[in-house]
C-alpha positions as CSV (number, residue, x, y, z in Angstrom):
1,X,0.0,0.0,0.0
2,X,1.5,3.1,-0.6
3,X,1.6,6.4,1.3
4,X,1.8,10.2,0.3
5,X,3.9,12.5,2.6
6,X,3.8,15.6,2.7
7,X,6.6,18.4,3.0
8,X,5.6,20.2,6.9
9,X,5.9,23.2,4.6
10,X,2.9,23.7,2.3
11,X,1.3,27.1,0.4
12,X,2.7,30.5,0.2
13,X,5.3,31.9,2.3
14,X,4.8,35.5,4.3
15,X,6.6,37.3,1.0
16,X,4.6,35.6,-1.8
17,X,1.1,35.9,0.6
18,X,2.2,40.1,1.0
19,X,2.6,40.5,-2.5
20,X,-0.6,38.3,-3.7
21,X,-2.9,39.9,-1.3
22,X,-1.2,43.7,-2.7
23,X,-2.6,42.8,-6.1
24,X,-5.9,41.7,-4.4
25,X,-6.9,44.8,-2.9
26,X,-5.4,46.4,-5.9
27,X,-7.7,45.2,-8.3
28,X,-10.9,45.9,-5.2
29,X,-9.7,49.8,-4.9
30,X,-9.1,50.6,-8.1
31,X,-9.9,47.9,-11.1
32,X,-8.1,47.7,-13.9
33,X,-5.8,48.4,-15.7
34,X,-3.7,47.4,-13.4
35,X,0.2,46.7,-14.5
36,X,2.5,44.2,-12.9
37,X,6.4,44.8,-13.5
38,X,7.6,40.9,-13.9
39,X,5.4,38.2,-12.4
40,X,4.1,39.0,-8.9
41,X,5.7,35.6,-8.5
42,X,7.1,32.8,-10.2
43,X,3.7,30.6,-10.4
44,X,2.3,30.0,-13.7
45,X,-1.8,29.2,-12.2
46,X,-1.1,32.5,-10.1
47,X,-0.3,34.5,-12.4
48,X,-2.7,33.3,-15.3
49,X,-6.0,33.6,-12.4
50,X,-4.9,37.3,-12.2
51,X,-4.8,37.7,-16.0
52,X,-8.2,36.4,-16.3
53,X,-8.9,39.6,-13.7
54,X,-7.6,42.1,-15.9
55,X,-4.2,42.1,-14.8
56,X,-1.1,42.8,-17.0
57,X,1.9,41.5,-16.6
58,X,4.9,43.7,-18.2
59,X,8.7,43.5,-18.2
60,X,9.7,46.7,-19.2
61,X,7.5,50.8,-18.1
62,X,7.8,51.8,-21.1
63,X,4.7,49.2,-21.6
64,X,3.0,51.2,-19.1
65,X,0.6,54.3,-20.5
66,X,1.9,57.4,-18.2
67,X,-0.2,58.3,-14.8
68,X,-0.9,54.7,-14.6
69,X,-0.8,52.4,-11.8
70,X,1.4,49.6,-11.5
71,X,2.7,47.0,-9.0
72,X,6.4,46.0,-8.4
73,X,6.6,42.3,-7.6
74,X,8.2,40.4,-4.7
75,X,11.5,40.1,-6.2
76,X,12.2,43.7,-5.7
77,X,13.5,46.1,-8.1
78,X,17.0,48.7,-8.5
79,X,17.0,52.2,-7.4
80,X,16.9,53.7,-10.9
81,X,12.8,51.6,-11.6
82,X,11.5,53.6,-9.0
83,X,12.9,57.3,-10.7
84,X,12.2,55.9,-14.0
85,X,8.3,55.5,-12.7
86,X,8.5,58.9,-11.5
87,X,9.5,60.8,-14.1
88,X,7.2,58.9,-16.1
89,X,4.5,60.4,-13.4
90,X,3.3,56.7,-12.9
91,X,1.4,55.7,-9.5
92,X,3.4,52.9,-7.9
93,X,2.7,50.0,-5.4
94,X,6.0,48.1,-3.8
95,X,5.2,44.3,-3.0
96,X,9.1,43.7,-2.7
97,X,9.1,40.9,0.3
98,X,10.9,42.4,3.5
99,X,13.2,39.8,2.8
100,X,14.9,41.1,-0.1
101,X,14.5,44.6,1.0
102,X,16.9,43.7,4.1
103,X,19.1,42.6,1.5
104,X,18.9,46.2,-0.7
105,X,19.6,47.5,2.8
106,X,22.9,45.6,3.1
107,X,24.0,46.4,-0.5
108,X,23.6,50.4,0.3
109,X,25.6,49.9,3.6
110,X,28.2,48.0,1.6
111,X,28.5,50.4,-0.9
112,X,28.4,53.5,1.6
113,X,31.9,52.0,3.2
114,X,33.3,51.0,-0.4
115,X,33.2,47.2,0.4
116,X,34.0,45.1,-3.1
117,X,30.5,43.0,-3.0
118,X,30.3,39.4,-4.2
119,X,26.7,38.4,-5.0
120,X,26.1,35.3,-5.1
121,X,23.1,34.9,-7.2
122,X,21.8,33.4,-10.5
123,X,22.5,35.5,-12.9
124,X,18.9,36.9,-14.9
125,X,16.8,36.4,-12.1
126,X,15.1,39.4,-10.9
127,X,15.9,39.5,-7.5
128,X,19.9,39.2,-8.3
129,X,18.8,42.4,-11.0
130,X,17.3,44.1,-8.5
131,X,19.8,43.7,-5.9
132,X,22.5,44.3,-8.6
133,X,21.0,47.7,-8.6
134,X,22.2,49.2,-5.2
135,X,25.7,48.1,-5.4
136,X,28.2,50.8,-6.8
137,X,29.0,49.2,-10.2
138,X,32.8,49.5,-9.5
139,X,32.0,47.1,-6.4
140,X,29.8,44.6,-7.9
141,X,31.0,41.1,-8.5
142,X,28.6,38.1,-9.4
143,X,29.1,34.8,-9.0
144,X,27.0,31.7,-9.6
145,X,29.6,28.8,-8.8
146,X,32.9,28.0,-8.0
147,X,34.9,29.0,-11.4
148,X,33.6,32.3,-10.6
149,X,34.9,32.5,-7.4
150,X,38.1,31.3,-9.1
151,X,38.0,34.5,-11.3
152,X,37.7,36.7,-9.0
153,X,40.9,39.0,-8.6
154,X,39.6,41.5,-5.6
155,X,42.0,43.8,-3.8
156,X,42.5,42.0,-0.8
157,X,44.2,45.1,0.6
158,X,40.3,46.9,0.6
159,X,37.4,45.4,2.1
160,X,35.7,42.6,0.7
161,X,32.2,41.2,1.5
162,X,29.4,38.7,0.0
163,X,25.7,39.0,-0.4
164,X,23.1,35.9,-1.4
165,X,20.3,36.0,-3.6
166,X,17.3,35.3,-0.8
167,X,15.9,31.5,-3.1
168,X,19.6,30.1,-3.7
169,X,20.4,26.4,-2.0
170,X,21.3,26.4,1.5
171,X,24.1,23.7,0.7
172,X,25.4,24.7,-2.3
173,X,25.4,28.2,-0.8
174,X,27.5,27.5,2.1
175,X,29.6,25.5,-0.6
176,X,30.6,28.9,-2.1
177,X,30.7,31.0,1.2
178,X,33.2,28.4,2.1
179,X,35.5,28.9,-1.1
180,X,35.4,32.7,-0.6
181,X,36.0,32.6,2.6
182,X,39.7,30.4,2.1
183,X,40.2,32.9,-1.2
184,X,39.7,35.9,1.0
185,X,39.6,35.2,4.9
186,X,38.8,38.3,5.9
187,X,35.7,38.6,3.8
188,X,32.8,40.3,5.8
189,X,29.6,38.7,6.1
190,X,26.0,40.1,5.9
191,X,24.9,41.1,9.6
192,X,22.1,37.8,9.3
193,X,22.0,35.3,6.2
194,X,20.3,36.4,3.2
195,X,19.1,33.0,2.5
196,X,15.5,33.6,3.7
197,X,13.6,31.3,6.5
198,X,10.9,30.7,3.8
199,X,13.5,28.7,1.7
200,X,15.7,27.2,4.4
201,X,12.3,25.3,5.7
202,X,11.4,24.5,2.5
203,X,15.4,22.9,1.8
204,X,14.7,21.4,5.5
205,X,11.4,19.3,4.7
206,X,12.0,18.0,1.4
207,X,15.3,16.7,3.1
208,X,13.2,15.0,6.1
209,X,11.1,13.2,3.0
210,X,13.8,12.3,1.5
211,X,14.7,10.0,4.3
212,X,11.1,8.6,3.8
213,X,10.1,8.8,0.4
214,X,11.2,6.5,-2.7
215,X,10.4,9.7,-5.0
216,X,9.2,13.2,-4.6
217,X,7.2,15.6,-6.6
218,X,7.9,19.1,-6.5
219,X,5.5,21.5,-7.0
220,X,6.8,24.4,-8.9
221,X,7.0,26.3,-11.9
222,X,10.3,25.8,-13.8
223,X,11.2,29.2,-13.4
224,X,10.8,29.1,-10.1
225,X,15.0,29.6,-8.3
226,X,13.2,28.1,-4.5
227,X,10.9,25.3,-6.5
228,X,14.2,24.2,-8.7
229,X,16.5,24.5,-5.4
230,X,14.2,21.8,-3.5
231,X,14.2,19.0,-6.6
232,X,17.9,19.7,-6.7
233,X,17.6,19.1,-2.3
234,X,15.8,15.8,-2.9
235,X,18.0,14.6,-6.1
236,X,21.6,15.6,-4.0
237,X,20.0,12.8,-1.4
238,X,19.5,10.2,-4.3
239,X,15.7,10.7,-4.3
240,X,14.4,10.5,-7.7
241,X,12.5,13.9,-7.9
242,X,10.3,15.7,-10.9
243,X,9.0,18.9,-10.8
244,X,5.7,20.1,-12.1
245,X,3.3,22.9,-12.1
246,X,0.5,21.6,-12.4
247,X,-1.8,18.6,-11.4
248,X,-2.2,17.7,-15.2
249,X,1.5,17.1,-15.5
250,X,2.1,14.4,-13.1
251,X,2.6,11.0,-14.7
252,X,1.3,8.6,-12.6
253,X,4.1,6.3,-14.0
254,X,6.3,8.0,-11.8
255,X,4.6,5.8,-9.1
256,X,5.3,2.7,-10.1
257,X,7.1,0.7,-8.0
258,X,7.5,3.5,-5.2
259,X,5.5,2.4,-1.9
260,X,6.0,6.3,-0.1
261,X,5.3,9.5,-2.1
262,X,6.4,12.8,-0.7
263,X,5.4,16.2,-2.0
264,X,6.5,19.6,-1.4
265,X,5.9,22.8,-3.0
266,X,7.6,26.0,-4.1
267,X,7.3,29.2,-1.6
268,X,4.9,30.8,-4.2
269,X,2.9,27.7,-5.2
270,X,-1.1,27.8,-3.8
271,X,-2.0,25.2,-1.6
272,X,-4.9,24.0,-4.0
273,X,-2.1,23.0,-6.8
274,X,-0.7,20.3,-4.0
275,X,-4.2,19.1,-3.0
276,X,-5.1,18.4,-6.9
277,X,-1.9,16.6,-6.9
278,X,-2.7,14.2,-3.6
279,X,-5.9,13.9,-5.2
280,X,-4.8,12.4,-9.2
281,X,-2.7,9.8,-7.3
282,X,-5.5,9.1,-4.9
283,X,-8.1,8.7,-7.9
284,X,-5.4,5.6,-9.3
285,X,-4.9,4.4,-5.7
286,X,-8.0,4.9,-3.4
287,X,-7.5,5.2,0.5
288,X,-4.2,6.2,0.2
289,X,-2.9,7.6,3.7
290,X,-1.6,11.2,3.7
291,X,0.4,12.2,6.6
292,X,1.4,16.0,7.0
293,X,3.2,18.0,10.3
294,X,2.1,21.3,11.4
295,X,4.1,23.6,9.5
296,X,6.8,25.2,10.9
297,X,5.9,28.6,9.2
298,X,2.4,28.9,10.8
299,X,1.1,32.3,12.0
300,X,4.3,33.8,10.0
301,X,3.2,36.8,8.6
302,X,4.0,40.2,6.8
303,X,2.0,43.6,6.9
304,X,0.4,44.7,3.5
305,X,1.6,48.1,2.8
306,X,-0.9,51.0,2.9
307,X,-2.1,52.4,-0.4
Protein backbone atom coordinates (compact mmCIF):
# COMPACT_ATOMS: atom_id res chain seq x y z
CA UNK A 1 0.00 0.00 0.00
CA UNK A 2 1.45 3.12 -0.59
CA UNK A 3 1.61 6.38 1.26
CA UNK A 4 1.80 10.22 0.32
CA UNK A 5 3.94 12.45 2.57
CA UNK A 6 3.82 15.60 2.66
CA UNK A 7 6.62 18.41 3.02
CA UNK A 8 5.65 20.25 6.88
CA UNK A 9 5.91 23.20 4.59
CA UNK A 10 2.92 23.70 2.29
CA UNK A 11 1.34 27.08 0.36
CA UNK A 12 2.71 30.51 0.21
CA UNK A 13 5.35 31.90 2.31
CA UNK A 14 4.77 35.48 4.28
CA UNK A 15 6.64 37.30 0.96
CA UNK A 16 4.59 35.64 -1.78
CA UNK A 17 1.08 35.92 0.64
CA UNK A 18 2.16 40.10 1.05
CA UNK A 19 2.61 40.47 -2.51
CA UNK A 20 -0.57 38.26 -3.73
CA UNK A 21 -2.88 39.87 -1.27
CA UNK A 22 -1.23 43.68 -2.69
CA UNK A 23 -2.58 42.82 -6.12
CA UNK A 24 -5.92 41.71 -4.41
CA UNK A 25 -6.86 44.76 -2.90
CA UNK A 26 -5.39 46.42 -5.89
CA UNK A 27 -7.71 45.19 -8.30
CA UNK A 28 -10.92 45.87 -5.21
CA UNK A 29 -9.70 49.77 -4.87
CA UNK A 30 -9.07 50.57 -8.10
CA UNK A 31 -9.86 47.90 -11.07
CA UNK A 32 -8.07 47.70 -13.88
CA UNK A 33 -5.78 48.36 -15.73
CA UNK A 34 -3.68 47.44 -13.42
CA UNK A 35 0.16 46.70 -14.45
CA UNK A 36 2.55 44.23 -12.87
CA UNK A 37 6.44 44.75 -13.54
CA UNK A 38 7.59 40.87 -13.87
CA UNK A 39 5.39 38.24 -12.36
CA UNK A 40 4.12 38.98 -8.88
CA UNK A 41 5.73 35.55 -8.51
CA UNK A 42 7.10 32.83 -10.15
CA UNK A 43 3.74 30.60 -10.39
CA UNK A 44 2.32 29.95 -13.67
CA UNK A 45 -1.76 29.16 -12.22
CA UNK A 46 -1.11 32.45 -10.06
CA UNK A 47 -0.33 34.46 -12.42
CA UNK A 48 -2.74 33.26 -15.26
CA UNK A 49 -5.96 33.62 -12.40
CA UNK A 50 -4.94 37.28 -12.24
CA UNK A 51 -4.79 37.72 -15.95
CA UNK A 52 -8.18 36.38 -16.29
CA UNK A 53 -8.92 39.59 -13.71
CA UNK A 54 -7.63 42.05 -15.94
CA UNK A 55 -4.22 42.12 -14.77
CA UNK A 56 -1.14 42.82 -17.01
CA UNK A 57 1.92 41.50 -16.61
CA UNK A 58 4.87 43.67 -18.19
CA UNK A 59 8.71 43.45 -18.17
CA UNK A 60 9.67 46.70 -19.25
CA UNK A 61 7.53 50.77 -18.05
CA UNK A 62 7.81 51.81 -21.14
CA UNK A 63 4.68 49.20 -21.58
CA UNK A 64 2.97 51.19 -19.12
CA UNK A 65 0.58 54.28 -20.46
CA UNK A 66 1.86 57.45 -18.22
CA UNK A 67 -0.23 58.33 -14.80
CA UNK A 68 -0.94 54.71 -14.57
CA UNK A 69 -0.77 52.43 -11.84
CA UNK A 70 1.37 49.58 -11.52
CA UNK A 71 2.69 47.03 -9.00
CA UNK A 72 6.43 46.01 -8.38
CA UNK A 73 6.55 42.33 -7.58
CA UNK A 74 8.17 40.40 -4.72
CA UNK A 75 11.52 40.08 -6.20
CA UNK A 76 12.24 43.74 -5.66
CA UNK A 77 13.46 46.14 -8.10
CA UNK A 78 16.97 48.75 -8.53
CA UNK A 79 17.05 52.16 -7.36
CA UNK A 80 16.87 53.73 -10.94
CA UNK A 81 12.84 51.58 -11.61
CA UNK A 82 11.47 53.58 -9.02
CA UNK A 83 12.91 57.25 -10.72
CA UNK A 84 12.20 55.88 -14.01
CA UNK A 85 8.30 55.52 -12.74
CA UNK A 86 8.46 58.93 -11.47
CA UNK A 87 9.53 60.81 -14.06
CA UNK A 88 7.18 58.92 -16.13
CA UNK A 89 4.47 60.35 -13.43
CA UNK A 90 3.32 56.69 -12.86
CA UNK A 91 1.40 55.68 -9.51
CA UNK A 92 3.38 52.92 -7.87
CA UNK A 93 2.67 49.96 -5.36
CA UNK A 94 6.04 48.11 -3.84
CA UNK A 95 5.17 44.34 -2.97
CA UNK A 96 9.08 43.66 -2.67
CA UNK A 97 9.10 40.91 0.28
CA UNK A 98 10.93 42.40 3.46
CA UNK A 99 13.23 39.83 2.82
CA UNK A 100 14.86 41.12 -0.14
CA UNK A 101 14.54 44.58 1.03
CA UNK A 102 16.90 43.65 4.11
CA UNK A 103 19.08 42.62 1.51
CA UNK A 104 18.91 46.21 -0.66
CA UNK A 105 19.62 47.54 2.76
CA UNK A 106 22.94 45.58 3.10
CA UNK A 107 24.02 46.37 -0.47
CA UNK A 108 23.63 50.38 0.32
CA UNK A 109 25.57 49.95 3.64
CA UNK A 110 28.22 48.03 1.59
CA UNK A 111 28.53 50.42 -0.88
CA UNK A 112 28.40 53.51 1.64
CA UNK A 113 31.85 52.04 3.15
CA UNK A 114 33.30 50.98 -0.44
CA UNK A 115 33.19 47.16 0.36
CA UNK A 116 34.00 45.09 -3.09
CA UNK A 117 30.55 42.98 -2.98
CA UNK A 118 30.29 39.44 -4.20
CA UNK A 119 26.72 38.45 -5.02
CA UNK A 120 26.06 35.30 -5.15
CA UNK A 121 23.11 34.92 -7.18
CA UNK A 122 21.84 33.42 -10.54
CA UNK A 123 22.52 35.45 -12.90
CA UNK A 124 18.90 36.86 -14.91
CA UNK A 125 16.81 36.41 -12.12
CA UNK A 126 15.11 39.39 -10.92
CA UNK A 127 15.92 39.46 -7.51
CA UNK A 128 19.90 39.23 -8.26
CA UNK A 129 18.85 42.35 -10.97
CA UNK A 130 17.34 44.12 -8.48
CA UNK A 131 19.81 43.71 -5.85
CA UNK A 132 22.53 44.30 -8.59
CA UNK A 133 20.99 47.75 -8.61
CA UNK A 134 22.17 49.16 -5.16
CA UNK A 135 25.70 48.10 -5.37
CA UNK A 136 28.19 50.76 -6.77
CA UNK A 137 28.97 49.22 -10.23
CA UNK A 138 32.78 49.49 -9.49
CA UNK A 139 32.03 47.11 -6.37
CA UNK A 140 29.75 44.56 -7.86
CA UNK A 141 31.02 41.12 -8.52
CA UNK A 142 28.57 38.11 -9.35
CA UNK A 143 29.11 34.81 -8.97
CA UNK A 144 27.04 31.68 -9.57
CA UNK A 145 29.64 28.77 -8.84
CA UNK A 146 32.90 28.01 -8.01
CA UNK A 147 34.92 28.99 -11.37
CA UNK A 148 33.62 32.32 -10.61
CA UNK A 149 34.93 32.51 -7.45
CA UNK A 150 38.15 31.28 -9.06
CA UNK A 151 38.00 34.48 -11.34
CA UNK A 152 37.71 36.71 -8.99
CA UNK A 153 40.85 39.04 -8.60
CA UNK A 154 39.60 41.48 -5.61
CA UNK A 155 41.99 43.76 -3.76
CA UNK A 156 42.54 42.03 -0.76
CA UNK A 157 44.17 45.15 0.58
CA UNK A 158 40.27 46.86 0.59
CA UNK A 159 37.37 45.37 2.11
CA UNK A 160 35.73 42.60 0.70
CA UNK A 161 32.18 41.20 1.53
CA UNK A 162 29.36 38.73 0.03
CA UNK A 163 25.70 38.96 -0.45
CA UNK A 164 23.08 35.89 -1.42
CA UNK A 165 20.27 36.01 -3.59
CA UNK A 166 17.34 35.34 -0.77
CA UNK A 167 15.89 31.51 -3.09
CA UNK A 168 19.61 30.14 -3.70
CA UNK A 169 20.44 26.42 -2.04
CA UNK A 170 21.34 26.42 1.46
CA UNK A 171 24.06 23.74 0.68
CA UNK A 172 25.36 24.74 -2.29
CA UNK A 173 25.42 28.20 -0.85
CA UNK A 174 27.51 27.48 2.13
CA UNK A 175 29.62 25.55 -0.56
CA UNK A 176 30.55 28.88 -2.09
CA UNK A 177 30.74 31.00 1.22
CA UNK A 178 33.24 28.42 2.14
CA UNK A 179 35.47 28.92 -1.07
CA UNK A 180 35.41 32.66 -0.64
CA UNK A 181 36.04 32.57 2.63
CA UNK A 182 39.70 30.45 2.07
CA UNK A 183 40.21 32.90 -1.23
CA UNK A 184 39.71 35.93 1.03
CA UNK A 185 39.59 35.16 4.95
CA UNK A 186 38.78 38.31 5.94
CA UNK A 187 35.69 38.60 3.80
CA UNK A 188 32.76 40.28 5.75
CA UNK A 189 29.56 38.74 6.06
CA UNK A 190 26.05 40.12 5.87
CA UNK A 191 24.86 41.10 9.55
CA UNK A 192 22.09 37.83 9.26
CA UNK A 193 21.98 35.29 6.20
CA UNK A 194 20.31 36.39 3.17
CA UNK A 195 19.13 33.01 2.53
CA UNK A 196 15.46 33.57 3.71
CA UNK A 197 13.61 31.30 6.53
CA UNK A 198 10.87 30.68 3.77
CA UNK A 199 13.51 28.74 1.72
CA UNK A 200 15.68 27.19 4.41
CA UNK A 201 12.29 25.31 5.66
CA UNK A 202 11.39 24.52 2.51
CA UNK A 203 15.36 22.86 1.84
CA UNK A 204 14.73 21.38 5.46
CA UNK A 205 11.39 19.32 4.70
CA UNK A 206 12.00 17.97 1.39
CA UNK A 207 15.34 16.67 3.06
CA UNK A 208 13.24 15.03 6.10
CA UNK A 209 11.14 13.18 3.04
CA UNK A 210 13.81 12.31 1.51
CA UNK A 211 14.72 9.97 4.28
CA UNK A 212 11.14 8.56 3.84
CA UNK A 213 10.15 8.82 0.40
CA UNK A 214 11.21 6.46 -2.69
CA UNK A 215 10.41 9.71 -5.00
CA UNK A 216 9.24 13.21 -4.59
CA UNK A 217 7.15 15.57 -6.57
CA UNK A 218 7.93 19.11 -6.48
CA UNK A 219 5.47 21.50 -6.99
CA UNK A 220 6.78 24.43 -8.94
CA UNK A 221 7.03 26.29 -11.94
CA UNK A 222 10.35 25.77 -13.75
CA UNK A 223 11.17 29.21 -13.44
CA UNK A 224 10.84 29.05 -10.08
CA UNK A 225 15.02 29.59 -8.25
CA UNK A 226 13.18 28.13 -4.52
CA UNK A 227 10.93 25.33 -6.52
CA UNK A 228 14.16 24.15 -8.65
CA UNK A 229 16.45 24.51 -5.44
CA UNK A 230 14.24 21.82 -3.52
CA UNK A 231 14.18 18.95 -6.64
CA UNK A 232 17.93 19.70 -6.68
CA UNK A 233 17.61 19.15 -2.33
CA UNK A 234 15.81 15.81 -2.89
CA UNK A 235 18.01 14.59 -6.12
CA UNK A 236 21.60 15.59 -4.03
CA UNK A 237 19.96 12.81 -1.41
CA UNK A 238 19.52 10.17 -4.32
CA UNK A 239 15.72 10.73 -4.32
CA UNK A 240 14.39 10.46 -7.68
CA UNK A 241 12.49 13.85 -7.85
CA UNK A 242 10.31 15.69 -10.88
CA UNK A 243 9.03 18.86 -10.77
CA UNK A 244 5.66 20.13 -12.07
CA UNK A 245 3.29 22.91 -12.05
CA UNK A 246 0.46 21.58 -12.40
CA UNK A 247 -1.76 18.55 -11.35
CA UNK A 248 -2.16 17.72 -15.19
CA UNK A 249 1.54 17.14 -15.51
CA UNK A 250 2.08 14.36 -13.06
CA UNK A 251 2.64 11.04 -14.72
CA UNK A 252 1.27 8.62 -12.61
CA UNK A 253 4.06 6.26 -13.99
CA UNK A 254 6.32 8.03 -11.79
CA UNK A 255 4.58 5.79 -9.14
CA UNK A 256 5.30 2.72 -10.12
CA UNK A 257 7.08 0.71 -8.01
CA UNK A 258 7.47 3.50 -5.24
CA UNK A 259 5.53 2.39 -1.91
CA UNK A 260 5.96 6.25 -0.10
CA UNK A 261 5.33 9.53 -2.13
CA UNK A 262 6.39 12.79 -0.74
CA UNK A 263 5.44 16.21 -2.03
CA UNK A 264 6.48 19.60 -1.43
CA UNK A 265 5.90 22.82 -3.02
CA UNK A 266 7.58 25.97 -4.14
CA UNK A 267 7.31 29.16 -1.65
CA UNK A 268 4.86 30.77 -4.24
CA UNK A 269 2.89 27.72 -5.18
CA UNK A 270 -1.11 27.78 -3.82
CA UNK A 271 -1.98 25.19 -1.58
CA UNK A 272 -4.91 24.02 -3.95
CA UNK A 273 -2.14 22.97 -6.82
CA UNK A 274 -0.75 20.29 -4.04
CA UNK A 275 -4.21 19.09 -3.01
CA UNK A 276 -5.14 18.44 -6.88
CA UNK A 277 -1.85 16.60 -6.94
CA UNK A 278 -2.69 14.17 -3.64
CA UNK A 279 -5.93 13.93 -5.20
CA UNK A 280 -4.80 12.40 -9.19
CA UNK A 281 -2.72 9.82 -7.30
CA UNK A 282 -5.55 9.10 -4.87
CA UNK A 283 -8.11 8.71 -7.92
CA UNK A 284 -5.37 5.56 -9.27
CA UNK A 285 -4.88 4.39 -5.67
CA UNK A 286 -7.96 4.87 -3.44
CA UNK A 287 -7.49 5.23 0.46
CA UNK A 288 -4.18 6.20 0.18
CA UNK A 289 -2.93 7.55 3.69
CA UNK A 290 -1.62 11.21 3.68
CA UNK A 291 0.41 12.16 6.59
CA UNK A 292 1.40 15.96 7.02
CA UNK A 293 3.17 17.96 10.26
CA UNK A 294 2.07 21.32 11.39
CA UNK A 295 4.08 23.56 9.50
CA UNK A 296 6.79 25.17 10.90
CA UNK A 297 5.91 28.63 9.17
CA UNK A 298 2.39 28.91 10.77
CA UNK A 299 1.14 32.27 11.97
CA UNK A 300 4.26 33.78 10.03
CA UNK A 301 3.19 36.81 8.61
CA UNK A 302 4.04 40.22 6.85
CA UNK A 303 1.96 43.60 6.93
CA UNK A 304 0.39 44.72 3.53
CA UNK A 305 1.57 48.07 2.80
CA UNK A 306 -0.92 51.01 2.86
CA UNK A 307 -2.08 52.37 -0.42
Amino acid sequence: MKEIHLASTQGFCAGVSSAIEVVKRALEKFGTPLYVRHHIVHNHSVIADFEKQGVVFIESLDEVPEGSRVIFSAHGVAPTVYEDAKSRNLHYIDATCPLVTKVHREAIQFSQKNIQTVLIGHRGHQELIGTSGYVKTDLLHVIEDENDIDALNLDPSQPIGYLTQTTLSVTETAKLIAKLKEKYPNIVAPPKEDICFATQNRQDAVYELSKLCDVIIICGSPHSSNSNRLKETAQSHGIVSYIIDTEEELDLSWLDGKERVGISSGASVPRYIVDRVVEKIQSKYPNTPVLEKESVEKGISFAVPKF
